[in-house]
C-alpha positions in Angstrom: -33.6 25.2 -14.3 -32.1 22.4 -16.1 -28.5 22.2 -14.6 -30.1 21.6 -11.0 -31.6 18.4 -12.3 -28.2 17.5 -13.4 -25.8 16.3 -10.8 -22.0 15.0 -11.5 -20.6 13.0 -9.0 -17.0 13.1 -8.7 -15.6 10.2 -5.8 -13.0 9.9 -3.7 -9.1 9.0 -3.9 -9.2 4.8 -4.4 -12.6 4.9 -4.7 -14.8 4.3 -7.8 -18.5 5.9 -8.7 -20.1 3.2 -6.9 -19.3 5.2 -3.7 -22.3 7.3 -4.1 -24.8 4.6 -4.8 -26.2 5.3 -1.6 -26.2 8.8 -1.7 -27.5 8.5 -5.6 -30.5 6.7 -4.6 -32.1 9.1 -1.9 -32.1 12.0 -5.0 -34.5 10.5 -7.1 -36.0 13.3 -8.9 -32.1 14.8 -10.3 -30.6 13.3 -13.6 -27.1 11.8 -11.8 -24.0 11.4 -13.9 -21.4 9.5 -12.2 -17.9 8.8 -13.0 -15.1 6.8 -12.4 -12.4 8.7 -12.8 -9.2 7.7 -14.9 -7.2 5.2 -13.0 -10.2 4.6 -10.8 -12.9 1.7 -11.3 -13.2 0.9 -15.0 -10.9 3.3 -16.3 -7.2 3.5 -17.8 -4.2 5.2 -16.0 -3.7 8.6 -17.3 -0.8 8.4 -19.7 1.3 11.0 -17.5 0.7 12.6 -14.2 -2.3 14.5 -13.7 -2.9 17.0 -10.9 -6.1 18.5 -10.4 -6.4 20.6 -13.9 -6.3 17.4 -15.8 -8.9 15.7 -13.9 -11.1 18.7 -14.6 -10.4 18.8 -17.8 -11.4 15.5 -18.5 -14.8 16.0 -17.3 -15.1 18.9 -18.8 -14.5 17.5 -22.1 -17.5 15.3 -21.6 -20.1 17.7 -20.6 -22.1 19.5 -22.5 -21.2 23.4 -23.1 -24.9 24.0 -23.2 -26.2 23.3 -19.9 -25.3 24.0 -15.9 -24.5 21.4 -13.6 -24.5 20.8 -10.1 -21.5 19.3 -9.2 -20.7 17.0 -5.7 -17.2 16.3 -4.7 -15.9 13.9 -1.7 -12.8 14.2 -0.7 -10.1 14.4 -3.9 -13.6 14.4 -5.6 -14.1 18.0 -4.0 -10.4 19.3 -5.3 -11.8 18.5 -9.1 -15.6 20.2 -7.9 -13.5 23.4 -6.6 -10.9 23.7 -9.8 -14.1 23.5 -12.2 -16.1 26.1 -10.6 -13.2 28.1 -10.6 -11.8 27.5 -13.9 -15.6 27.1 -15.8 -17.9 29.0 -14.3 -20.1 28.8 -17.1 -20.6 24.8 -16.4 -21.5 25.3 -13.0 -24.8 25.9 -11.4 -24.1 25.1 -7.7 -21.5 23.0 -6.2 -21.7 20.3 -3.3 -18.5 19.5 -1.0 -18.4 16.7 0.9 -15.3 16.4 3.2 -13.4 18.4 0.3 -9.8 18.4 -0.1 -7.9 21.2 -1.6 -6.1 22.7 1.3 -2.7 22.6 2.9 -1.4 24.5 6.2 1.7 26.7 5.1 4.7 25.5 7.0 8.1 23.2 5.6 7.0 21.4 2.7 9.4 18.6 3.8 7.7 18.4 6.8 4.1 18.5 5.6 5.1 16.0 2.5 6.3 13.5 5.5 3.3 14.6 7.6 0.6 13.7 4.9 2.0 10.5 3.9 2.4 8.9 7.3 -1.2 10.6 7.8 -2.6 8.9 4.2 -0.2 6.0 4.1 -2.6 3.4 3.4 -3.2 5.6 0.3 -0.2 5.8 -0.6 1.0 1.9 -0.1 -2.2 1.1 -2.1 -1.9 3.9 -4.9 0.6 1.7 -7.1 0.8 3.2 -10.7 -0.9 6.2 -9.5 1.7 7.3 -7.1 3.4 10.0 -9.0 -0.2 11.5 -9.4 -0.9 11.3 -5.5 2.5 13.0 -5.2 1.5 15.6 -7.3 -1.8 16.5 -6.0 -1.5 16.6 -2.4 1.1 18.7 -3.1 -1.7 21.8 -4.6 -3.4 24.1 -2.6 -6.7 25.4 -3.9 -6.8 29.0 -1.9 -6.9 31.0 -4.8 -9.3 28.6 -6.9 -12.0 29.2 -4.2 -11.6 33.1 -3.9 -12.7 32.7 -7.7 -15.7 30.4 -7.5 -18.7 32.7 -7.6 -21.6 29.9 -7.9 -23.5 28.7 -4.5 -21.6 26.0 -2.4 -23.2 23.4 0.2 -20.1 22.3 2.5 -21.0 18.8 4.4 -18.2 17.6 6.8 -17.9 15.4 9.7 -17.6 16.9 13.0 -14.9 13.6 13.5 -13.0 14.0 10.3 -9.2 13.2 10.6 -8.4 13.5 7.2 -9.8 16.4 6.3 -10.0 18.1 9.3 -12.7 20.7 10.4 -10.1 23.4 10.2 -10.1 23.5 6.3 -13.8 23.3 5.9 -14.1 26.4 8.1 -11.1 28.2 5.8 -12.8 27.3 2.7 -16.0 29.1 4.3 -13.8 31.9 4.1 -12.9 32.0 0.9 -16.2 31.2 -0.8 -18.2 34.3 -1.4 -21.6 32.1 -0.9 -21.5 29.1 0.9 -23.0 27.3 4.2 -21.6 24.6 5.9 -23.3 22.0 7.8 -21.2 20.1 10.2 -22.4 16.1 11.1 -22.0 15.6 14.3 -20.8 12.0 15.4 -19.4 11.6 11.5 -15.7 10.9 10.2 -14.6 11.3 6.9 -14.7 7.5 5.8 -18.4 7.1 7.0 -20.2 10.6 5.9 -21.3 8.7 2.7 -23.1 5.9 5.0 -23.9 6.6 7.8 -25.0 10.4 7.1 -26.2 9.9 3.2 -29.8 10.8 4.8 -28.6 13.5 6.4 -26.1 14.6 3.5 -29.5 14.1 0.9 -31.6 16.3 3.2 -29.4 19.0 2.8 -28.5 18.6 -0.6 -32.2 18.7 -2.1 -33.0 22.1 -0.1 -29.6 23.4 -1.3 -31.3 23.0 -4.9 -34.8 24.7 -4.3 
């Protein structure tokens, strides 16, 4: 099938496509698309705030409605993954995430706004202009867009990950209709895309027999 030659990548929050240039190289035999995403590497700011529906929309808008992709998400990376297998299921073939975001526990919002950004406040000191569109995002939770998805999911996560923590890669197990996760052991979330790209590739090409 075509779309499981093609692979988007979609990085992480202050990161830039270049992230997955390890990762990139141990798939050889898959067209890769990467991109930086807007406010991210080479690109402009978005003109207004975007949460996660405007990221996916923008890559959306630069696929082709012809084919099926395979799409890999790390970290906010996995929140944009998640919204377009839920919201364009006829783009996706399979889906790959890698230390996803997307989730929130439910208690005070107050309480969890303070909690995340003394959590992520090296993110947060360095987002600059994109601030109001950290703001916005953490502040979604993906539940229902993963009771939707309907595609295969591969779920890679670190068995040390502080960030996002092991408890919402087992809840989004739940919600996916058809998924496996594969916990790394010895892996945190800033590392998984160094020290465990063999590992993370291993999986990844028998996910897409």
């Amino acid at each position: 099938m075509i779309g499981n030659k093609q692979i988007i990548f979609l990085h992480g929050w202050g990161l830039d496509k270049n992230c997955f240039s390890d990762l990139a190289a141990l798939l050889p035999n898959h067209e890769k698309i990467l991109f930086d995403l807007p406010g991210f590497g080479q690109t402009e700011l978005p003109k207004r705030p975007w949460g996660t529906s405007g990221y996916s929309q923008y890559i959306v808008s630069r696929l082709s409605p012809r084919n099926k992709y395979v799409f890999i998400g790390y970290s906010f990376g996995g929140r944009i993954a998640i919204k377009i297998a839920a919201s364009y299921p006829e783009l996706v073939n399979k889906i790959v995430l890698i230390a996803s975001a997307g989730l929130r526990k439910k208690f005070n919002f107050k309480r969890f706004f303070r909690k995340i950004f003394k959590i992520n406040s090296q993110d947060y000191q360095n987002a600059g202009a994109l601030k109001p569109i950290l703001s916005k995002i953490v502040r979604e939770d993906l539940s229902q867009d993963l009771k939707k998805i309907k595609c295969p999911a591969l779920l890679l996560w670190g068995e040390n990950d502080n960030q996002t923590p092991l408890w919402a890669a087992k809840k989004m197990a739940k919600l996916l209709p058809n998924n496996k996760l594969v916990v790394l052991l010895g892996i945190d979330h800033y590392n998984i895309l160094t020290l465990a790209s063999h590992q993370i590739a291993h999986q990844i090409k028998e996910f897409l027999k």
